[in-house]
N, C-alpha and C positions, 0 to 999 in steps of 0.2 A: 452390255454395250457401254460404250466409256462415253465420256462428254460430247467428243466430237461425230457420235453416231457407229463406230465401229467396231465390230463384235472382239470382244477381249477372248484371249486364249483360255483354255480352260484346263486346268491342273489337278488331277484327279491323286487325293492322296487317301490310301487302303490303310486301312489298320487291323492288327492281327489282335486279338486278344485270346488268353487264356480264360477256359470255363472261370466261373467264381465272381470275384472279384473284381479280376481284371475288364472281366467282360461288362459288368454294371458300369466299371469306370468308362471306359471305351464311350458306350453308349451316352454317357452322360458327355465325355469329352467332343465326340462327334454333332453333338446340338450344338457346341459351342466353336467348335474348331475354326468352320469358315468364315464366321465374322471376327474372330482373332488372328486370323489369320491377312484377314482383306485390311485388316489396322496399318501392319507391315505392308503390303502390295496390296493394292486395289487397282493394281495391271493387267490383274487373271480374277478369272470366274476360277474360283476353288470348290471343289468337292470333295468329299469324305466319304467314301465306301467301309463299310466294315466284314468280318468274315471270324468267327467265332469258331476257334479249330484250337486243340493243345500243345505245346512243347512237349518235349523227352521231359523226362520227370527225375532221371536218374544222368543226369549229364547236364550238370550245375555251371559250367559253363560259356562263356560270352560268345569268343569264338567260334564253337561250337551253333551256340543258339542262333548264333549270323548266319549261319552257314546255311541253317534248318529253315530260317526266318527266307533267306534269300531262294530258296527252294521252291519255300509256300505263295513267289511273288510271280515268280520266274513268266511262267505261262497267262499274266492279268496285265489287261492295259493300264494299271495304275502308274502313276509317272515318278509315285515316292512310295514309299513303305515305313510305315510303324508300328512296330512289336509290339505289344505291355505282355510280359511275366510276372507272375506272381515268386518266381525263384528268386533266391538272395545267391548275390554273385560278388564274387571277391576274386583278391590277388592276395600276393604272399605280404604282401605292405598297405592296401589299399580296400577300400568297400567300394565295386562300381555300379556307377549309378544308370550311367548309359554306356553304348556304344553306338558307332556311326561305321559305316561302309558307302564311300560314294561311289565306287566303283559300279555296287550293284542298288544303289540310291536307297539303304533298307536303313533304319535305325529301333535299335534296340533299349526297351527302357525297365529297368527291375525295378518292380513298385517299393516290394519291402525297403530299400534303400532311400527311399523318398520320406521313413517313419511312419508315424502314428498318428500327425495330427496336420492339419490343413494340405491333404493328399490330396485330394483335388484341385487347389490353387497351386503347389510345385508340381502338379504332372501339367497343369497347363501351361504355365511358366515355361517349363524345359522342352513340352514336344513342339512348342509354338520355333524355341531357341534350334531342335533339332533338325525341323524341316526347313528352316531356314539355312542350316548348313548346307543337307543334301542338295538341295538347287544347285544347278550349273553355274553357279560362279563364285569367285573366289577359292579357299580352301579351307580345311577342317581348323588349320593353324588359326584362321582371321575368327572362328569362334570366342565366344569373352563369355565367361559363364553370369549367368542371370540372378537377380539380386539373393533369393533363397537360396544360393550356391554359392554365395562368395567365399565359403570357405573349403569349397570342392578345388579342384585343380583339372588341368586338361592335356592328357598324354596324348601325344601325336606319333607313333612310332612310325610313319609315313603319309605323304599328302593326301591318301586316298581312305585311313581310317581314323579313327578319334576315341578316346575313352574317356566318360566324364567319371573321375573317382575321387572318395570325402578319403582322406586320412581315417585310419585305424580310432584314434582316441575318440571323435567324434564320429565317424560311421558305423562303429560298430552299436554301441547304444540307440541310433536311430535306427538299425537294420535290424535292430532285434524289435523295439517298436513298431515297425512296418510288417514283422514276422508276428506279432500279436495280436497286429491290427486284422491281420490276412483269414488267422484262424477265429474271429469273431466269438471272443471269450464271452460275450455276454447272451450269445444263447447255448452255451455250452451245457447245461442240465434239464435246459429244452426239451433233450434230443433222449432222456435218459429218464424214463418213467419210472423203474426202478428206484431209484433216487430220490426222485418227487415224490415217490408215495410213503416212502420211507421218510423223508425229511418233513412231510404232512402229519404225519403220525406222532412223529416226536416233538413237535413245537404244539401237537393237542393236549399231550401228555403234561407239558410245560404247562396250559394257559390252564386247566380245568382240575391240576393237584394244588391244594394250598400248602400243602409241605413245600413244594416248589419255590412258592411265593415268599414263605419264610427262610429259605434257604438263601433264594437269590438275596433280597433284602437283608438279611444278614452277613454277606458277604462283604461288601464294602466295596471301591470303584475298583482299587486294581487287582484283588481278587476275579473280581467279575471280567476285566478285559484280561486276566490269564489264561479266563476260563474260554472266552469269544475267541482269544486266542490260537487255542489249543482246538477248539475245533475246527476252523478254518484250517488250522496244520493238518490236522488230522485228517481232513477230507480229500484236501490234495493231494498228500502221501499217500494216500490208500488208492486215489483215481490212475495216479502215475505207476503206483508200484505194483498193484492186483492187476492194471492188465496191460504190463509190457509197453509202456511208455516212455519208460528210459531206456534209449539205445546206448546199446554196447557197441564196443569196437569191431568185435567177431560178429556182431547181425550181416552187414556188410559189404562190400570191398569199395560202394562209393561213399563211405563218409568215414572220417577216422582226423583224429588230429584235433587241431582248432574248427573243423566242419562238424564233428561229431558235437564237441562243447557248446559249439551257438544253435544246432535243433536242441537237445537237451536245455538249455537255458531256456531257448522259445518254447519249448515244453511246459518246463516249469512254469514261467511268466502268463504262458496261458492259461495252463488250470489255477495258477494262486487269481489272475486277475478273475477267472468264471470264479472260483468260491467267494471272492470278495462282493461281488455283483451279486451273486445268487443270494447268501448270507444277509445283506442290506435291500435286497427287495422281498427276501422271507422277515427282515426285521419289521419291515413298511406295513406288511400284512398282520403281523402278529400284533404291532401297535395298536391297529383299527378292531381284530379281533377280541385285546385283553379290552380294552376300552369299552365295548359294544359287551361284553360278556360278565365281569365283572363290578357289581356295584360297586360304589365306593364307600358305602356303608358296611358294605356285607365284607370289602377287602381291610378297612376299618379294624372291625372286629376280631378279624385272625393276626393279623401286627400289633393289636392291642395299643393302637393310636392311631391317629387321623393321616387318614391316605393323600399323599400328594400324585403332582404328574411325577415326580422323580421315581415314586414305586413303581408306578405302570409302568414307564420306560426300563426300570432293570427287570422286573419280570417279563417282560416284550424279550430284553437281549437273550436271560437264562434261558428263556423257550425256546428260541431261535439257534443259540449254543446247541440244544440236545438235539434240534429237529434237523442244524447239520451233520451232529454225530451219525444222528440215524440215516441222515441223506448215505452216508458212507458206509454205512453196513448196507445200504441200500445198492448202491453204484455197484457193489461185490459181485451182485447178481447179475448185471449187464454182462454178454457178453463180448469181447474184446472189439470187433469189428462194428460194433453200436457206440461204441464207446470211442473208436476213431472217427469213429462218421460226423459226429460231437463235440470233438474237438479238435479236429484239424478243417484247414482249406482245401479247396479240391487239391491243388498239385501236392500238398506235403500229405496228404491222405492216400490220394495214389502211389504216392512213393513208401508209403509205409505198407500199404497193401502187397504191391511188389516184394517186398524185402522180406512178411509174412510167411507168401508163399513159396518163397524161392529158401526154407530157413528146412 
């Protein structure tokens, strides 16, 4: 009811969300939506329906996914329509971020293009700017892009659709962000037992040989970060390359070109950011482990002088080093479909599974 006693109309707006990610966001967007929304208009009673259903997996683009999205709406009393994909969508020049159809009142938003960090505050920002479009008045032209977008632009190739897209230089780094964010690198050796039990083994081996401890200690700092180095490389290369994580051109026929190089990149980005994670919360543990296990009279006596915190911390790292080497002889033994499940998001998981089977 509005002030003067009379019942406000009431604007029902549906959002689709992708399993995953998109769907947590969704959910989390949808608590928030109609009082962000009644900021702009407090004309209309607003509501937010949601519906938890997937896109094509293998048909990366916009048009396209309007097409599908306008499909999923067609037969619902909803009065607007909003997408979220977890797919990364581009042009030959451009990374986009949304689309718009008011034709058929649906708007489409690819999160990965939104990046890696305060995703939450630009999906709200923009679906707030989107449904605001869609409404019956004005046009997609009179859109002005929102402050976290001022360096997006806004294609209008007619009154009735709209594409929000960032330039190449800066969208493609954030689209890769958004692709790393999607695949959730930090529980990526979670998922991969094999690994853990292997990388358990080798950081025990590390804390309870004292030739160890003489070895790390005598190495000196950038010895030692060659060494933390090399096995962080090592773990990644072997995760990517033992089980068919780098896509080739001929896997194929929907990726190839600059779409093949940015999965491949978000590949990579993903397993180095899981080993980097993994590595520094196995170092966290082996700190509290050498500390709790070795005296420091008894670590004393094998260095042949007085133990500081600088020793326990480089024996913490050396053990940590081996326990990821061994995580990676570990990983070896996963098989390949354990090991995508692990590292990828639902949609680029599905799409790799597809591509699998069909090889």
């Amino acid at each position: 009811m509005n002030s003067e006693g009379a019942e406000r109309p009431a604007v029902t707006v549906g959002m689709v969300a992708d399993p995953d990610l998109p769907a947590r966001l969704a959910h989390q967007l949808g608590e928030r939506l109609p009082g962000l929304l009644a900021r702009r208009d407090d004309s209309v009673d607003w509501k937010v329906e949601i519906f938890y259903d997937p896109f094509e997996a293998m048909h990366p683009d916009d048009d396209h996914l309007i097409d599908k999205a306008a499909q999923h709406v067609a037969h619902t009393d909803w009065d607007l329509a909003l997408c979220l994909t977890d797919l990364p969508l581009r042009t030959d020049d451009a990374v986009v971020l949304a689309s718009l159809d008011r034709r058929h009142h649906v708007a489409l938003i690819s999160l990965p293009a939104l990046g890696g960090w305060r995703l939450r505050h630009r999906l709200q920002v923009l679906s707030v700017r989107l449904i605001d479009g869609l409404r019956p008045r004005g046009s997609t032209r009179e859109l002005r892009m929102p402050r976290p977008f001022h360096r997006a632009r806004l294609e209008t190739p007619d009154p009735t659709t709209a594409r929000i897209v960032s330039p190449r230089r800066i969208g493609i780094p954030r689209l890769l962000a958004g692709m790393v964010r999607a695949n959730r690198p930090w529980q990526l050796f979670l998922g991969l037992s094999s690994a853990l039990a292997g990388s358990l083994a080798g950081t025990a081996f590390g804390v309870l040989y004292s030739s160890i401890w003489q070895l790390a200690t005598a190495l000196g700092p950038w010895r030692l970060a060659g060494v933390v180095g090399t096995a962080i490389a090592a773990l990644t290369v072997w995760t990517i390359a033992g089980h068919g994580l780098w896509e080739r051109a001929d896997s194929t026929g929907m990726a190839h070109g600059p779409d093949l190089a940015l999965r491949n990149a978000g590949t990579v980005a993903t397993v180095a950011v899981g080993t980097v994670v993994f590595f520094a919360t196995l170092f966290l543990l082996t700190c509290a482990a050498v500390g709790l296990i070795i005296p420091p009279d008894y670590l004393g006596s094998v260095l042949g002088r007085t133990a500081d915190l600088g020793d326990y911390l480089t024996i913490a790292a050396m053990a940590s080093a081996l326990g990821t080497v061994a995580g990676a002889v570990g990983s070896g033994l996963e098989d390949d479909t354990t090991v995508r499940r692990a590292t990828y998001g639902f949609r680029e998981r599905e799409r790799r599974d597809r591509v699998a089977r069909d090889r």
